[in-house]
N, C-alpha and C positions, 0 to 999 in steps of 0.2 A: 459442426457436428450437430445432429439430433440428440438434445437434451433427454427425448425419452429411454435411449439408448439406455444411459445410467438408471432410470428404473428398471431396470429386467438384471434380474437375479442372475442371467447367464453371462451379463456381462465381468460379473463382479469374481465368479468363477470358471472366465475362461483365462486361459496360460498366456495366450499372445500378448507382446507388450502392444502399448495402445499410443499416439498423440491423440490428443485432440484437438489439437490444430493443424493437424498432418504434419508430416516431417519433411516433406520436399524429394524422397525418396524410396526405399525400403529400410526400414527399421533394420541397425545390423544384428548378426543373429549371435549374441553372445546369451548364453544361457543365461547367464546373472539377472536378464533384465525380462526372466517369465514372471510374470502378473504383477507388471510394474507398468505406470502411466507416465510419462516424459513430457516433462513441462521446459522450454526453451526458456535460457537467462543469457545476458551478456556476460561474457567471461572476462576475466580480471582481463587477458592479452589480445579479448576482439574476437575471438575465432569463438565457432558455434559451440553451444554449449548447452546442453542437455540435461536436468535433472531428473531420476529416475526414482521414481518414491511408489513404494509397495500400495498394493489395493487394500491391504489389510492394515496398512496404516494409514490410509485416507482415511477406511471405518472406521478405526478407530477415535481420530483426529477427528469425525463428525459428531459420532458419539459423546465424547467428551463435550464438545461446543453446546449440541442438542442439549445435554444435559445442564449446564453452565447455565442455557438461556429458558431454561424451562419451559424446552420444546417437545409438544405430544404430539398424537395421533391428530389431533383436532386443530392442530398447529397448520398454517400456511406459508410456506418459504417462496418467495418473489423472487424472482432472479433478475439481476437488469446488469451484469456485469460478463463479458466474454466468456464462453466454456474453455478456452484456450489459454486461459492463465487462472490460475490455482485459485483465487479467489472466487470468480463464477464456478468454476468445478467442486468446491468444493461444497456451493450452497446448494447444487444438485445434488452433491453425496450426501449432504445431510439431511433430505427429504426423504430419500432411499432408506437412510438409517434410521430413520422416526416413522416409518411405513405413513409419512403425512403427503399431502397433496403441495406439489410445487406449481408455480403458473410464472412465465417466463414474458417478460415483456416487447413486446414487438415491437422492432423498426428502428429506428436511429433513437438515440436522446432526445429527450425534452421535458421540459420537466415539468409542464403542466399538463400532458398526455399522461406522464408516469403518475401525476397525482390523483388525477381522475381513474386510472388503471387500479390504483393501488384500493381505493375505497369502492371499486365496482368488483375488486375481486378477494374483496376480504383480507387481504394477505396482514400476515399479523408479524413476522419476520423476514429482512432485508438484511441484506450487504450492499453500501454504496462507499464509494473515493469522495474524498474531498471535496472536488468538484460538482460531483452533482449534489451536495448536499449545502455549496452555493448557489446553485440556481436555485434550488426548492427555497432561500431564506431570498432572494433576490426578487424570487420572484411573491415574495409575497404571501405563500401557500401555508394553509394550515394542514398537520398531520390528520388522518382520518383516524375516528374512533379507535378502530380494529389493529392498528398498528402498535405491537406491542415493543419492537427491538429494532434498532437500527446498526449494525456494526459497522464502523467507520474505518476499513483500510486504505490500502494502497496509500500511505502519505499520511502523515498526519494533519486533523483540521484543529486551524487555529482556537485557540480558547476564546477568545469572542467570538467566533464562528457557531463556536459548539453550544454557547451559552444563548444566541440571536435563535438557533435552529432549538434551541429547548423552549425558546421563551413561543416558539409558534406551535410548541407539541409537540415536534420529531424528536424520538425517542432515540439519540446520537447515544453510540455506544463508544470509546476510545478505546484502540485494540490494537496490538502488534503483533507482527507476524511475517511469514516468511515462505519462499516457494520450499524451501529444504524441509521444513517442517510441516507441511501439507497445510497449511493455511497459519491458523492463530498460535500463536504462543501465550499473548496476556491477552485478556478484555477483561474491559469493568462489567460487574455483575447488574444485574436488575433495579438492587436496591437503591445504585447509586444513581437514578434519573428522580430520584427526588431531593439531592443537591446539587450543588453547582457543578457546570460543567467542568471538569481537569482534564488536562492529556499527560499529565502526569501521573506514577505510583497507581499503575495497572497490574490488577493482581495476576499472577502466575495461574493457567491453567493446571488442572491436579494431575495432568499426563508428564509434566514438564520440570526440570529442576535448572537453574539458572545459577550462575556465577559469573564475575567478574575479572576479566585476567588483566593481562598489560595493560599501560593504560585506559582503564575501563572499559575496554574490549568484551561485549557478553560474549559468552559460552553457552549450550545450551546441551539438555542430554533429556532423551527421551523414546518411549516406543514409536514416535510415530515421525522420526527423524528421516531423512534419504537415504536409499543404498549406496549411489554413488552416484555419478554421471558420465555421461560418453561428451567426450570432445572430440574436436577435428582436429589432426595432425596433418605432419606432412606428408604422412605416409596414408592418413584415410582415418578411420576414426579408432579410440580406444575408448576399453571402458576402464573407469579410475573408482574405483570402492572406496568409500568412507575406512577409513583408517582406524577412528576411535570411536567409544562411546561419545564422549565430547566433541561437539561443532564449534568453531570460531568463527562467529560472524566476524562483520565489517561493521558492523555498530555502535557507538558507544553507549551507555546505559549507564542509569544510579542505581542500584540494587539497595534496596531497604526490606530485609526480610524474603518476602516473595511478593514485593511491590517493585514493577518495574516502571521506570523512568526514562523514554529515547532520549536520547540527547545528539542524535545525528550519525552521519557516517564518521567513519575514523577516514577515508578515503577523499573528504571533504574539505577538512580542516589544512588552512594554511597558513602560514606566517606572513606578516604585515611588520615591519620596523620591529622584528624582532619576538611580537607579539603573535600569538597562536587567535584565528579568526573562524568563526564557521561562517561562509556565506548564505547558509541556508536558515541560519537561526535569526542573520539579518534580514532576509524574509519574512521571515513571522514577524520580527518586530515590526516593518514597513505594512503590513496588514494590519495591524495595532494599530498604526499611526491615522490610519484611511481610515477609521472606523468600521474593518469589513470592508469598503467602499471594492480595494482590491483584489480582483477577483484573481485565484491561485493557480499559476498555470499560465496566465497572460505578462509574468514577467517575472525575470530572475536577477539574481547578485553573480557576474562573473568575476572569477579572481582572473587576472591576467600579471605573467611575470614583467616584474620589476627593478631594475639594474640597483638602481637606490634602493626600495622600498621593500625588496624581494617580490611584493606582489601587489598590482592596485586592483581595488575593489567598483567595478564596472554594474551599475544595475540598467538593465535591458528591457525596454515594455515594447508591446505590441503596438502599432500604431492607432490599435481602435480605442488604446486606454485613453482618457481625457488627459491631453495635458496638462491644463490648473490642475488635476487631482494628483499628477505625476511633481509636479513644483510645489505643491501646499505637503504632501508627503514626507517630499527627500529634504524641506525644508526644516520640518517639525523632526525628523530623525537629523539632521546635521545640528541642530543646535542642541541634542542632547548624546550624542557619540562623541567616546574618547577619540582620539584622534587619530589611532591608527586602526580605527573602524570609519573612521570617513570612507564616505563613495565619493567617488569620478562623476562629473556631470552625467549624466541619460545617455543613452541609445536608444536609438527606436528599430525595432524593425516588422517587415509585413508580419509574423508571424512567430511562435517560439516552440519551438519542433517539441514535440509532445509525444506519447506513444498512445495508446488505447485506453489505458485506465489515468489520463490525461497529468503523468506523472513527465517530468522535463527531461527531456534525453540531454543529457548536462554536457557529454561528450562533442556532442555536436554542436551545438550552444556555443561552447567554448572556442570550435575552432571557426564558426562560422565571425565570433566576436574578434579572432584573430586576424582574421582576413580581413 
């Protein structure tokens, strides 16, 4: 889609629902879903799955952020992430919201194009993933003067990540969020790029009230939550309306106050010799190990079921990763994991399926590891 789209005022007040990533056919015509934009998720059962979240709580949900990140008129919003997933949509909605100038980066990734882009075009606020905000420390690159904020979604980046990309002057901001929510729920404020970096005990946006349920299951409740969403059936599609004030993610979180803390999917976690494991938190720690070295996205922790064990712990690198840095790694992490956090010797393979904001399609992963 045409980014410019979103500046024009008539967008923002016409009734038809919108994709912006198109939907593959005609939008079905239930009335629930006039001045609502539909952002595609993978659904708990597979089948397509549509979130349906109001125009006037996008604005809202920009508003709040704009404000948060003490964005004006004189303010400039970079865009380098999809309009097709809630996270680049949204950094257009919130230039729209602060009547400031956005400038959107052209062509594929790279990240010595985007750093040179960013200092020839002023821009003073960003949203990047994980990922690119390891090439920019990879590669070397120092932040431009002008760059006041960096929001760090889609995935959380490792705290030596965050702390490597501060020590070159990117302004790494740690934030969670969500497509149901229209982007953020916490980020750290301003203040805190002049301590150290944390990805933990990220404060609550003031739009947002948080609690903790079942096993630390967040909850979340707010203006600028989803109506509902269409799925596909067997029968064609339906629309299923939010039920309550309160949303259940798939999260789990520490709640301290209105300091929140990810602590991964609940969807994640699986038992090893009786013990409850996340393989994604061994992740992070295998990034620790590297010094950074491991770049996020070129290899993951599979659990695979286990007759004895109930499940063994598989980690999987790309074939471009250096092996001595893949053996000096899983070495320095085996000799200090309990033992029913040991890994399985390596896999290699060409490649480790990834989506567009370079997050691991873990589904696929899993069954490719199978086979």
């Amino acid at each position: 889609m045409d980014a410019a789209l979103l500046n024009d005022p008539a967008f923002w007040d016409h009734p038809e629902p919108f994709a912006p990533g198109g939907f593959g056919e005609e939008i079905p015509a239930f009335p629930e879903l006039d001045g609502h934009v539909l952002f595609q998720t993978s659904g708990s059962t597979g089948n397509p799955k549509w979130i349906a979240l109001p125009k006037s709580a996008l604005l809202l949900s920009a508003a709040c952020v704009n404000r948060h990140l003490q964005v004006t008129e004189d303010s400039r919003w970079g865009l380098a992430l999809p309009l097709h997933h809630v996270g680049g949509f949204g950094v257009a909605t919130r230039a729209f919201e602060a009547a400031c100038e956005m400038k959107m980066f052209p062509g594929r990734w790279n990240a010595a194009a985007f750093h040179e882009w960013l200092g020839k075009n002023e821009v003073t606020h960003t949203s990047l993933v994980p990922t690119q905000v390891h090439d920019l420390i990879a590669a070397d690159l120092h932040a431009p003067a002008t760059l006041k904020a960096i929001v760090v979604g889609g995935g959380r980046l490792a705290e030596e990540q965050g702390k490597a990309a501060r020590s070159l002057g990117w302004p790494v901001l740690a934030s969670y969020g969500m497509t149901e929510a229209c982007s953020q729920i916490a980020t750290q404020p301003l203040d805190l790029l002049d301590s150290p970096y944390q990805i933990g005990n990220i404060p609550l946006l003031d739009i947002w009230d948080a609690r903790s349920g079942d096993e630390g299951i967040l909850e979340i409740s707010g203006p600028s939550l989803f109506s509902g969403a269409l799925v596909r059936g067997d029968s064609g599609w339906n629309y299923v309306a939010r039920s309550s004030d309160w949303h259940r993610t798939s999260d789990r979180v520490r709640l301290d106050g209105r300091l929140l803390s990810p602590l991964g999917r609940a969807d994640a976690i699986v038992k090893v010799l009786g013990e409850l494991v996340d393989p994604e938190e061994i992740e992070r720690e295998l990034i620790g190990y590297s010094d950074g070295k491991l770049i996020p996205g070129t290899f993951a922790v599979v659990a695979l079921p286990d007759e004895r064990a109930e499940h063994r712990l598989i980690p999987i690198f790309e074939k471009t990763v250096d092996p001595e840095l893949v053996l000096n790694v899983l070495s320095r992490y085996q000799t200090h994991a309990l033992g029913y956090r040991r890994l399985q010797p390596p896999l290699f393979t060409e490649v480790i399926p990834r989506n567009e904001l370079g997050k691991i399609q873990r589904a696929l992963l899993q069954k490719m590891a199978t086979e």
